[in-house]
N, CA, C and O atoms as a Tripos MOL2 file, in Angstrom:
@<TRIPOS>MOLECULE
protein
  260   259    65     0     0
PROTEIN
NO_CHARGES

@<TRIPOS>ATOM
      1 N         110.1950  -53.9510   -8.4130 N.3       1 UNK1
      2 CA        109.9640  -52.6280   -7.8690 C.3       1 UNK1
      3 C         110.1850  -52.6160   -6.3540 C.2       1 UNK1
      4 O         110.3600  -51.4930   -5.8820 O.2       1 UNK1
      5 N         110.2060  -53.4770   -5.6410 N.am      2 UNK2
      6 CA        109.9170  -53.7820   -4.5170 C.3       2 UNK2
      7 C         111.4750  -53.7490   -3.8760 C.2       2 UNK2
      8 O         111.7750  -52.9510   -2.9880 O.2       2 UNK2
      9 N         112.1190  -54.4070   -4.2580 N.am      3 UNK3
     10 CA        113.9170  -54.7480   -4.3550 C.3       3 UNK3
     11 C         114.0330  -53.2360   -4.5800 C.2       3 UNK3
     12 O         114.4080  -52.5040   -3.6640 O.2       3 UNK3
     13 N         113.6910  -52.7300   -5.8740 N.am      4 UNK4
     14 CA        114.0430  -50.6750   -5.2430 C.3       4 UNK4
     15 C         114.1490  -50.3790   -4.1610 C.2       4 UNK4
     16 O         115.2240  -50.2800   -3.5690 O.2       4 UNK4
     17 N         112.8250  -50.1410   -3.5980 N.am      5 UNK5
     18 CA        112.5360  -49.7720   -2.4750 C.3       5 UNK5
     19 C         113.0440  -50.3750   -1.1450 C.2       5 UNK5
     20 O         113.2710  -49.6720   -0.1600 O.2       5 UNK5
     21 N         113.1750  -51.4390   -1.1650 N.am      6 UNK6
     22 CA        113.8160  -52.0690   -0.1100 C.3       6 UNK6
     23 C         115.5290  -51.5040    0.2760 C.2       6 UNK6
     24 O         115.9990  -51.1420    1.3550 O.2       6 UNK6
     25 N         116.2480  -51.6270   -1.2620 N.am      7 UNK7
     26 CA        117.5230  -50.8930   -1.6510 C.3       7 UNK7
     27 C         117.4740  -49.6030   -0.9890 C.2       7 UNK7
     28 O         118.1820  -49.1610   -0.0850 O.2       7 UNK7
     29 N         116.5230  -49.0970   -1.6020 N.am      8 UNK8
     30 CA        116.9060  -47.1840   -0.9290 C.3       8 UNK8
     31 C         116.6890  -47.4720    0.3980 C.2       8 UNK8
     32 O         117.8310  -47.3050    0.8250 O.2       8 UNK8
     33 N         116.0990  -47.7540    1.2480 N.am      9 UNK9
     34 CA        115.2320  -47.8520    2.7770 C.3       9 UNK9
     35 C         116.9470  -48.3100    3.5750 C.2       9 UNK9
     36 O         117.5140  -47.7770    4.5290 O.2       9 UNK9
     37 N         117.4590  -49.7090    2.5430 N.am     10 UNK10
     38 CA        118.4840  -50.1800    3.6430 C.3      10 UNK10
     39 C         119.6390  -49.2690    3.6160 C.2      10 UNK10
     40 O         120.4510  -49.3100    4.5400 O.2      10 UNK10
     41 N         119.8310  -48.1770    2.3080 N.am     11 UNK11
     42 CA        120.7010  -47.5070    2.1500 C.3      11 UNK11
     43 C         120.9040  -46.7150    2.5540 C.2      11 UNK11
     44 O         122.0180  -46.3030    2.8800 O.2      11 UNK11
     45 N         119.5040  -46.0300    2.7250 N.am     12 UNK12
     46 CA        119.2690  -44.5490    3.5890 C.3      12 UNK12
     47 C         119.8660  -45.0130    5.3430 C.2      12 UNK12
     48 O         120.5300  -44.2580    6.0520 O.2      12 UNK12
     49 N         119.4010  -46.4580    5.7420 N.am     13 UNK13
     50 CA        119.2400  -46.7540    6.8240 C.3      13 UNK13
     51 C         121.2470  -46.6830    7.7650 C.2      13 UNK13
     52 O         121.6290  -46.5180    8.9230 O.2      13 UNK13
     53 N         122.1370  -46.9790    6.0580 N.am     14 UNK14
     54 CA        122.8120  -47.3650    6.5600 C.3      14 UNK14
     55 C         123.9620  -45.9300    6.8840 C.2      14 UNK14
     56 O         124.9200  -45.6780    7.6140 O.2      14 UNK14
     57 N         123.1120  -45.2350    5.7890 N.am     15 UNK15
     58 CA        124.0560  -43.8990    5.7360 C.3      15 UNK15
     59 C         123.0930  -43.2350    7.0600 C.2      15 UNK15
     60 O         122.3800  -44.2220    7.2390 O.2      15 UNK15
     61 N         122.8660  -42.7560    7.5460 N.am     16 UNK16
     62 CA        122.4560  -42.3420    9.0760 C.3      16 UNK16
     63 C         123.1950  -43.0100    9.8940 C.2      16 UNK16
     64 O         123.9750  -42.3450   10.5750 O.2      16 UNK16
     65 N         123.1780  -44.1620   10.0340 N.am     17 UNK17
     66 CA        124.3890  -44.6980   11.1150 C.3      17 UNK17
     67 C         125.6960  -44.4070   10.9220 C.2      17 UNK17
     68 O         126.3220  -44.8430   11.8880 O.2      17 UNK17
     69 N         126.3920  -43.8940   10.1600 N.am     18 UNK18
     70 CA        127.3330  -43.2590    9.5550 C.3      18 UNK18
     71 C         127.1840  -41.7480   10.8530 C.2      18 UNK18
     72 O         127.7440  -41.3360   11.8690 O.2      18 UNK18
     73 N         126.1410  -41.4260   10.0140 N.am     19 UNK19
     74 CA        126.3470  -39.7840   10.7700 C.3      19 UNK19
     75 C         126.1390  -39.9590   12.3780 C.2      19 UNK19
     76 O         126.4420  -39.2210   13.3150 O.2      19 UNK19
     77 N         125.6800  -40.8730   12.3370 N.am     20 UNK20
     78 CA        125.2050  -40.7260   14.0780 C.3      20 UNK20
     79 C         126.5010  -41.5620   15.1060 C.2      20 UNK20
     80 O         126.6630  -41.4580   16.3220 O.2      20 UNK20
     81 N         127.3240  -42.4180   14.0670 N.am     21 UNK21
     82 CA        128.3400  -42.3670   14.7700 C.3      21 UNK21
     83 C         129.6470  -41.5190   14.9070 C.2      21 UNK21
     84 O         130.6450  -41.5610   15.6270 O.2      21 UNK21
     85 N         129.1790  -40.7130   13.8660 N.am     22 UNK22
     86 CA        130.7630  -39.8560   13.3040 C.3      22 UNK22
     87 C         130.4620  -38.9080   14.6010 C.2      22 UNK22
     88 O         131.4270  -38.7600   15.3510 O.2      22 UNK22
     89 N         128.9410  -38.0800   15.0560 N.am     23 UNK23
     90 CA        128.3710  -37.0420   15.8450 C.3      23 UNK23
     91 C         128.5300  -38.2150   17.0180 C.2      23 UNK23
     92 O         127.4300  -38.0590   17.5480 O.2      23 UNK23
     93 N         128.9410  -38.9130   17.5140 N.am     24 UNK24
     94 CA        128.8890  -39.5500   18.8020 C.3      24 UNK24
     95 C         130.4970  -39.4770   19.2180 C.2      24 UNK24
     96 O         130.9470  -39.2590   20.3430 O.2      24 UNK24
     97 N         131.3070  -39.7470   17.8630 N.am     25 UNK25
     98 CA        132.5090  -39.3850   18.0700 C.3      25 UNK25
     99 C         132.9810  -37.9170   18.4450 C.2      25 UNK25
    100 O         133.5590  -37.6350   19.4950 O.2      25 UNK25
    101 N         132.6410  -36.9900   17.3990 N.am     26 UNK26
    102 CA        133.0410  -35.8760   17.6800 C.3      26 UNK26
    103 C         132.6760  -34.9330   19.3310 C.2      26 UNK26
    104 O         133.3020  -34.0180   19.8670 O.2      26 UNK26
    105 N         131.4320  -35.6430   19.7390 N.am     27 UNK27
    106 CA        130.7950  -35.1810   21.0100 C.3      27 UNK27
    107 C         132.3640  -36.0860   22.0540 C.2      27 UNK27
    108 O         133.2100  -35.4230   22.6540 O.2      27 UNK27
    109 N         132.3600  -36.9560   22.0220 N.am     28 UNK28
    110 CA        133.3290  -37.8890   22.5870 C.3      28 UNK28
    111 C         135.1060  -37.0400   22.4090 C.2      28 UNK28
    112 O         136.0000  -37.0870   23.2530 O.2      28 UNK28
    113 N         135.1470  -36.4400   21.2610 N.am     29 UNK29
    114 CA        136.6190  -35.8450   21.5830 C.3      29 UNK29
    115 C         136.4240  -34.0480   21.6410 C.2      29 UNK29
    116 O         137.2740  -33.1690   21.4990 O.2      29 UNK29
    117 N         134.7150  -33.9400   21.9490 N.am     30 UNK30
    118 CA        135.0630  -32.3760   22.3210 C.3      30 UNK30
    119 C         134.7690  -32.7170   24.6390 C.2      30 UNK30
    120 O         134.8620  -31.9690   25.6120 O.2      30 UNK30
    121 N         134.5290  -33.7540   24.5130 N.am     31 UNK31
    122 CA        134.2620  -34.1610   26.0240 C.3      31 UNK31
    123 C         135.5050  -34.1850   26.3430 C.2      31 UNK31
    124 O         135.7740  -33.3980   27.2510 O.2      31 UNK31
    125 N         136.9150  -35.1680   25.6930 N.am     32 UNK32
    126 CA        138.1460  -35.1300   26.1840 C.3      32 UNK32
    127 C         138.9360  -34.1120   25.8970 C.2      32 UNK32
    128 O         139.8820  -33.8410   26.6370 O.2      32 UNK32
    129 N         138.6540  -33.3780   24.7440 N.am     33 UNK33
    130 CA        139.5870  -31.9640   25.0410 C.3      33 UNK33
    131 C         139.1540  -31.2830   26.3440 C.2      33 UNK33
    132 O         139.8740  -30.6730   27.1340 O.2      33 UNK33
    133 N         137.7030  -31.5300   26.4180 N.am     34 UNK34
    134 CA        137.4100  -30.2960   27.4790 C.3      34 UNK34
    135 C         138.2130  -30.6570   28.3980 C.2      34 UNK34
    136 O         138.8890  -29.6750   28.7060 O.2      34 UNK34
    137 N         138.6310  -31.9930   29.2920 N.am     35 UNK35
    138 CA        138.8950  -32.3430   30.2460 C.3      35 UNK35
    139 C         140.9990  -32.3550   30.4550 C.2      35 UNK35
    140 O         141.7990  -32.1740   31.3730 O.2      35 UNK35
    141 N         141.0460  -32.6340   29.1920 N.am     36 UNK36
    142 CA        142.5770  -32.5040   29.0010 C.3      36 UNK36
    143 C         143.2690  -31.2120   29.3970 C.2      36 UNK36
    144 O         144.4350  -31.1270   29.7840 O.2      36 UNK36
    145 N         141.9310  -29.6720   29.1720 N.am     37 UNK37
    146 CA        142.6740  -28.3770   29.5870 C.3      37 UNK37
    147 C         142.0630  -28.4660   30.7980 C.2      37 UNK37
    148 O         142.0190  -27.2970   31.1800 O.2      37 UNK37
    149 N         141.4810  -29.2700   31.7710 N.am     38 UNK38
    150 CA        141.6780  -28.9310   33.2350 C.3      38 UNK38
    151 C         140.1140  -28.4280   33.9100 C.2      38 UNK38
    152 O         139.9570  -28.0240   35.0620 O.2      38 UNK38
    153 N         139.2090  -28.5500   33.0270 N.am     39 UNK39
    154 CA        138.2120  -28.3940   33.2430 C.3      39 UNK39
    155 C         137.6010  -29.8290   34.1060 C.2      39 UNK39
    156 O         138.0080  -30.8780   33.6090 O.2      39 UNK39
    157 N         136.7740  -29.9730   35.2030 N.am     40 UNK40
    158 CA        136.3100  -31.0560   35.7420 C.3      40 UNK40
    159 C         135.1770  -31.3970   35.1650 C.2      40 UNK40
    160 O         134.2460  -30.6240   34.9410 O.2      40 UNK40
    161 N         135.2240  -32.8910   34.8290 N.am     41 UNK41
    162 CA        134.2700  -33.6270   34.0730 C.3      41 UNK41
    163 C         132.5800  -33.3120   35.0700 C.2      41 UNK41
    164 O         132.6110  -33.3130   36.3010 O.2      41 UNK41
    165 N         131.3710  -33.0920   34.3690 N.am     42 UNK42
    166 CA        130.1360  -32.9550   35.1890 C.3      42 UNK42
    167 C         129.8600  -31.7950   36.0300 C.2      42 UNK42
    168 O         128.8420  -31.8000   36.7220 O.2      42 UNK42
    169 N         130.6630  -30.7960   36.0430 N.am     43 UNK43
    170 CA        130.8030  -29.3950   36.3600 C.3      43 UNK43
    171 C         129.6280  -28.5310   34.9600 C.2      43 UNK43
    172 O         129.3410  -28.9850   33.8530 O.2      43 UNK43
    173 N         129.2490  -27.3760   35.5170 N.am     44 UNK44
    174 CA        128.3330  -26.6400   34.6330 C.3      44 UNK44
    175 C         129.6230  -26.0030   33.4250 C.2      44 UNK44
    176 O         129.2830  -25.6440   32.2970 O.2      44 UNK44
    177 N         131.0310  -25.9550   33.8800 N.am     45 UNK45
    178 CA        131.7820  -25.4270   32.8880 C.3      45 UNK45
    179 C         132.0220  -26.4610   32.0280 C.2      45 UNK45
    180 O         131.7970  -26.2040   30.8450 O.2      45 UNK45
    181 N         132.4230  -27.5760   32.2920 N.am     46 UNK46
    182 CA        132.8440  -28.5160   31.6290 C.3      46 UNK46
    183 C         131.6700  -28.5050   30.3350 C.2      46 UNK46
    184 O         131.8600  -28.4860   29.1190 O.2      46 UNK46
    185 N         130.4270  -28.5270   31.1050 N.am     47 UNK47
    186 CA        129.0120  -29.3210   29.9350 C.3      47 UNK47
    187 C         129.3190  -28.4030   28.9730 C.2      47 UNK47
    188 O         129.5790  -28.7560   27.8220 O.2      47 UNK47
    189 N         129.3180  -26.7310   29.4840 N.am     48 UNK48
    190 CA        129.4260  -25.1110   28.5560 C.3      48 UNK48
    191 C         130.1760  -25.7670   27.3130 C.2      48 UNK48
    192 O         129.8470  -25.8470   26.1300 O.2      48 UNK48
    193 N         131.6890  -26.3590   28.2430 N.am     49 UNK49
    194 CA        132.6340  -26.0020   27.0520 C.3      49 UNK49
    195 C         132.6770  -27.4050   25.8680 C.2      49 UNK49
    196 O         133.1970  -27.5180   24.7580 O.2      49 UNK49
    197 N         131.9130  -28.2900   26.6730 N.am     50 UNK50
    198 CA        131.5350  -29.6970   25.9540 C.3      50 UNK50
    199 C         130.1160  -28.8300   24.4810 C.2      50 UNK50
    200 O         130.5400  -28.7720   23.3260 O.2      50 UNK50
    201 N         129.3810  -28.5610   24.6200 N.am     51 UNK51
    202 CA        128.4030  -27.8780   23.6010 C.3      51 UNK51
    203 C         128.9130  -26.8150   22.6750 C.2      51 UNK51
    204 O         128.5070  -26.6400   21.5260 O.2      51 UNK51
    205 N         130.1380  -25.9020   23.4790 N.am     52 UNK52
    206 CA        130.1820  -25.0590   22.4750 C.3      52 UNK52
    207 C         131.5870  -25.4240   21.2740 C.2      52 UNK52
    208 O         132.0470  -24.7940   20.3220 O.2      52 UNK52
    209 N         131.8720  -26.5440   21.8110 N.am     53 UNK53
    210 CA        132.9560  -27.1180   21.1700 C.3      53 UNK53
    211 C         132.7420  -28.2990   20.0560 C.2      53 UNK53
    212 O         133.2460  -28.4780   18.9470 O.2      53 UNK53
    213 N         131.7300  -29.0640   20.8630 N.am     54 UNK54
    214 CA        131.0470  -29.7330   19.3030 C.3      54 UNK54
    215 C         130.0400  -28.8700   18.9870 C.2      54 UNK54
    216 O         129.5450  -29.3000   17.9460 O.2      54 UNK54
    217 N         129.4890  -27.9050   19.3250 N.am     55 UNK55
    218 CA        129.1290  -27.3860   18.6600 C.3      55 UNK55
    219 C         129.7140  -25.9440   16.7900 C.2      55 UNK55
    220 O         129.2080  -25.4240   15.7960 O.2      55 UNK55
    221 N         131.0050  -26.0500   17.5250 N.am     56 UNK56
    222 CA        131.8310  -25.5400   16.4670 C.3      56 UNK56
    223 C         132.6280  -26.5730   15.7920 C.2      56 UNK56
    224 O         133.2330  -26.3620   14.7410 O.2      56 UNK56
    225 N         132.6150  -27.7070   16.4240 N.am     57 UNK57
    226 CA        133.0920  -28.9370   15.1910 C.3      57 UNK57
    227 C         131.9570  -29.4550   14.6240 C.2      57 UNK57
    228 O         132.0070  -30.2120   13.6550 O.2      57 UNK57
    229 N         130.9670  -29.1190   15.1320 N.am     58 UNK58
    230 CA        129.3860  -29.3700   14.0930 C.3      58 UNK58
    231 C         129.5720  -28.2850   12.9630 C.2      58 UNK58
    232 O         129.7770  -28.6370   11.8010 O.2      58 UNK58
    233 N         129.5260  -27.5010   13.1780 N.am     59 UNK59
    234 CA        129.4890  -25.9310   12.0490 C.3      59 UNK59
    235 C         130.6030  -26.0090   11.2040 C.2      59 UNK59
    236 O         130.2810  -25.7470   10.0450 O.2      59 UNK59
    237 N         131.7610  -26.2630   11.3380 N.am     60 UNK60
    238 CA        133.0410  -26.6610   10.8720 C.3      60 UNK60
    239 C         132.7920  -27.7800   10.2980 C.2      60 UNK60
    240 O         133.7150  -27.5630    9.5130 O.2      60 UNK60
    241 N         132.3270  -28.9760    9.8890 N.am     61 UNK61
    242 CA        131.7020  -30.0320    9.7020 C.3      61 UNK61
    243 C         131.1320  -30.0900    8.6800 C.2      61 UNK61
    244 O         131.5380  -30.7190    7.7030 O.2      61 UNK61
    245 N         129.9060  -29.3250    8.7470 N.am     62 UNK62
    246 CA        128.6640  -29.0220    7.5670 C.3      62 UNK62
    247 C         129.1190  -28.2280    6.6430 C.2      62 UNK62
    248 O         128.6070  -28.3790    5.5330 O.2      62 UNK62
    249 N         130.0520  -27.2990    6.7710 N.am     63 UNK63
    250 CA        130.4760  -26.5290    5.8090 C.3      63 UNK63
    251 C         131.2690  -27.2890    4.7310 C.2      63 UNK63
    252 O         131.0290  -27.5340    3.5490 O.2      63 UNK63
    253 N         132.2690  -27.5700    5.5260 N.am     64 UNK64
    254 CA        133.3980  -28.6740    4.6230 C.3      64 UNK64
    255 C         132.6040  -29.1940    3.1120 C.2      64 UNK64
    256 O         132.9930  -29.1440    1.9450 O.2      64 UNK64
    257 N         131.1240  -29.7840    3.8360 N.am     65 UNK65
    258 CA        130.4260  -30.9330    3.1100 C.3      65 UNK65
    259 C         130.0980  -30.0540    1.5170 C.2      65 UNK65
    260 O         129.5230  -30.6370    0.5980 O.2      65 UNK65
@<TRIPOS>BOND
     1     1     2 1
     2     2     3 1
     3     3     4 2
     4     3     5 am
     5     5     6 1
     6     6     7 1
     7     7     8 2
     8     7     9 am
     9     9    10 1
    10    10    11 1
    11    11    12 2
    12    11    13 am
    13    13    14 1
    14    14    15 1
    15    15    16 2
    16    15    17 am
    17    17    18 1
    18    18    19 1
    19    19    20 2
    20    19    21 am
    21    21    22 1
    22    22    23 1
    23    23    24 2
    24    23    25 am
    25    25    26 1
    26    26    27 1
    27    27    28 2
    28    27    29 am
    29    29    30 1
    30    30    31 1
    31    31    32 2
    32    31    33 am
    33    33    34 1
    34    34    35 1
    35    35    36 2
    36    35    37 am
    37    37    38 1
    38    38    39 1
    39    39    40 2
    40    39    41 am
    41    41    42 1
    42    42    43 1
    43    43    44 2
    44    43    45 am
    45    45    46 1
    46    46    47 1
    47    47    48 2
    48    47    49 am
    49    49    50 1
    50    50    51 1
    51    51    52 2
    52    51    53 am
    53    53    54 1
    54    54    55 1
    55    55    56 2
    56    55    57 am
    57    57    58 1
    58    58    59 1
    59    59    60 2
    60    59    61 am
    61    61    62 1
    62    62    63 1
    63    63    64 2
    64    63    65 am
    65    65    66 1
    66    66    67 1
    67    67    68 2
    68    67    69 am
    69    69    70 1
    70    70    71 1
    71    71    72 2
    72    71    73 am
    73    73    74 1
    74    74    75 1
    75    75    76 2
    76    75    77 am
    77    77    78 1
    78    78    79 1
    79    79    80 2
    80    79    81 am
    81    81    82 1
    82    82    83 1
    83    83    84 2
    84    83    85 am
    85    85    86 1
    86    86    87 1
    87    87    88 2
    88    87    89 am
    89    89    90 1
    90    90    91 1
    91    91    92 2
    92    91    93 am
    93    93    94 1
    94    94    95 1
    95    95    96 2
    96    95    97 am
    97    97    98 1
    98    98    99 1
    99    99   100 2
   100    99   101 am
   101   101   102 1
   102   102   103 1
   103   103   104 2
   104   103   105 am
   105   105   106 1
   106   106   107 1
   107   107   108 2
   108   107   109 am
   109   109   110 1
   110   110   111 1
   111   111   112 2
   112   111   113 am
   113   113   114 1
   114   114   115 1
   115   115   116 2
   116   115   117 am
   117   117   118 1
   118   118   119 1
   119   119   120 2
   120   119   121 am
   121   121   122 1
   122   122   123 1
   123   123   124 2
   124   123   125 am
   125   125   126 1
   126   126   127 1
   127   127   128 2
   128   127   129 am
   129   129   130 1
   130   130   131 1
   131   131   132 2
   132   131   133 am
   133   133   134 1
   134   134   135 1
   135   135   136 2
   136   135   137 am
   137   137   138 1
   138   138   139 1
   139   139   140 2
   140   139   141 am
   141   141   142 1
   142   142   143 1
   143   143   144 2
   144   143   145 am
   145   145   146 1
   146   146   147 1
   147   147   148 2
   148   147   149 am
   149   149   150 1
   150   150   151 1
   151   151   152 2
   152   151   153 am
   153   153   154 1
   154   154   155 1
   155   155   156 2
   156   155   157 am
   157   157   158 1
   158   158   159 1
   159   159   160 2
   160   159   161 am
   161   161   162 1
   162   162   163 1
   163   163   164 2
   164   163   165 am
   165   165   166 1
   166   166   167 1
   167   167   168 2
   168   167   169 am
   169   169   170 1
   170   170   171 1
   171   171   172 2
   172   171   173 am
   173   173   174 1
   174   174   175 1
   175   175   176 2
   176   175   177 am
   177   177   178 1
   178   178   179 1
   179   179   180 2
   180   179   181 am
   181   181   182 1
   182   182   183 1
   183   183   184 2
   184   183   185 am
   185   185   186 1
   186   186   187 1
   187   187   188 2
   188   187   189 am
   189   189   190 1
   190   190   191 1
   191   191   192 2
   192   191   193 am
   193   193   194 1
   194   194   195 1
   195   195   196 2
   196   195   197 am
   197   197   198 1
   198   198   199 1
   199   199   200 2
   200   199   201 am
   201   201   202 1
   202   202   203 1
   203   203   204 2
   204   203   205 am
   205   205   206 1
   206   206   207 1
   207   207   208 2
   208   207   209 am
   209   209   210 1
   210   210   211 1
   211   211   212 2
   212   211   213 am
   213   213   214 1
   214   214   215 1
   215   215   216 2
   216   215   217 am
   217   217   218 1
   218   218   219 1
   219   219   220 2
   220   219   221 am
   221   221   222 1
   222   222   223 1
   223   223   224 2
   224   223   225 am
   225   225   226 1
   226   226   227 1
   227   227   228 2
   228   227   229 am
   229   229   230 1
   230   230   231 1
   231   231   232 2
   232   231   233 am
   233   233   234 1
   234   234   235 1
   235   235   236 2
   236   235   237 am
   237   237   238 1
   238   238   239 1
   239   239   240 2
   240   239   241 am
   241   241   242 1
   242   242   243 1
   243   243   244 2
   244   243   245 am
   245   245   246 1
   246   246   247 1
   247   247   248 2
   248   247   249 am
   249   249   250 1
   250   250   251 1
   251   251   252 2
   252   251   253 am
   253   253   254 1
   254   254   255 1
   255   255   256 2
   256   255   257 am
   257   257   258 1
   258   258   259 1
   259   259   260 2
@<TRIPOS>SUBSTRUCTURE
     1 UNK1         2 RESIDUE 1 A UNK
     2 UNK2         6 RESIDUE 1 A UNK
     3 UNK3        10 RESIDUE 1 A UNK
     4 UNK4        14 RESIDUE 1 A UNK
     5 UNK5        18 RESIDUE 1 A UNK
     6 UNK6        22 RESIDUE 1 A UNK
     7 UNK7        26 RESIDUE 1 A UNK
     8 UNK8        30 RESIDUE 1 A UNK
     9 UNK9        34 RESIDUE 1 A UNK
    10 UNK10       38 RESIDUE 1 A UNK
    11 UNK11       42 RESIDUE 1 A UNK
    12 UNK12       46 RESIDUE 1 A UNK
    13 UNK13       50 RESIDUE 1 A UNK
    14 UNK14       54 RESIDUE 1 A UNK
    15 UNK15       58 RESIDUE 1 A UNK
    16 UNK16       62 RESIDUE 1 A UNK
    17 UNK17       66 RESIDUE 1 A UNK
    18 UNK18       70 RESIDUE 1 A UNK
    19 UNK19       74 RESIDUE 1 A UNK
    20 UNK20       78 RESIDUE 1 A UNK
    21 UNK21       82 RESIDUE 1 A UNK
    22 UNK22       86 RESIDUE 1 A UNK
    23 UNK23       90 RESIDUE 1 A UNK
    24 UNK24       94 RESIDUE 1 A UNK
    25 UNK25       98 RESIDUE 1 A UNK
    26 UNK26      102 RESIDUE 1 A UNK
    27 UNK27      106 RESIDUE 1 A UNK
    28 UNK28      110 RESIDUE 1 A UNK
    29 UNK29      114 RESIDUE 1 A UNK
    30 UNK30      118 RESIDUE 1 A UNK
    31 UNK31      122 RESIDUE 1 A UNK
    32 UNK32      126 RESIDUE 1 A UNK
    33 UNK33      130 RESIDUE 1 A UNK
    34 UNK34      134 RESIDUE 1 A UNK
    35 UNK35      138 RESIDUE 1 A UNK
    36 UNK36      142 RESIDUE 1 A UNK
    37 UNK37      146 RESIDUE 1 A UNK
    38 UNK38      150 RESIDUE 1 A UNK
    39 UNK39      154 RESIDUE 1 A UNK
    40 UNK40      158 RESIDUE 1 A UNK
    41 UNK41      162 RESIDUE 1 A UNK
    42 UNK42      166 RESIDUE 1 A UNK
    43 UNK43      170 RESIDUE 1 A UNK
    44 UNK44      174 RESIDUE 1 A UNK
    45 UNK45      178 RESIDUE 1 A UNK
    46 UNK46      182 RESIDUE 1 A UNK
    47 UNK47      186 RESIDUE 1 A UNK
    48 UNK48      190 RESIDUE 1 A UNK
    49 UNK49      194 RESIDUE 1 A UNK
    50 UNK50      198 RESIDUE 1 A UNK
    51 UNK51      202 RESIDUE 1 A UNK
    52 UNK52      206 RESIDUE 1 A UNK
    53 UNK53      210 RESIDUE 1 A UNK
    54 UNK54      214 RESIDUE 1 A UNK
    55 UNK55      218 RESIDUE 1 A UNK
    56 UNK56      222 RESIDUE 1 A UNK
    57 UNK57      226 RESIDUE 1 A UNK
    58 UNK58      230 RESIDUE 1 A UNK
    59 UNK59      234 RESIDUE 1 A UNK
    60 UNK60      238 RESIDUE 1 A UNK
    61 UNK61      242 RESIDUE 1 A UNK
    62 UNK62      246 RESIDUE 1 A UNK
    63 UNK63      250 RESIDUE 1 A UNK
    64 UNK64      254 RESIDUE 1 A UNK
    65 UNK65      258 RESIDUE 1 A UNK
């Protein structure tokens, strides 16, 4: 019973690192689009267009699923 539980815990453990790197990526190529159209990195526009951009590849994302 124990080996169950251990199973689900490492499984659950391993599928979260999954998502938390896929969301580290996608934050990572809505940071370089922002910067590729000319926006300056650490500027209040840049962060804007950094959130609302993974934030629509977040929403775009969950749906798919």
């Amino acid at each position: 019973m124990s080996r169950i539980a251990l199973t689900c815990c490492f499984a659950a453990l391993l599928g979260s690192c999954g998502t938390l790197s896929a969301n580290k990526i996608d934050w990572e190529h809505a940071r370089l689009a922002c910067a590729d159209v000319g926006i300056e990195p650490g500027s209040s526009p840049f962060d804007q267009c950094v959130t609302n951009l993974y934030s629509s590849l977040w929403t775009q994302n969950t749906a798919e699923r």
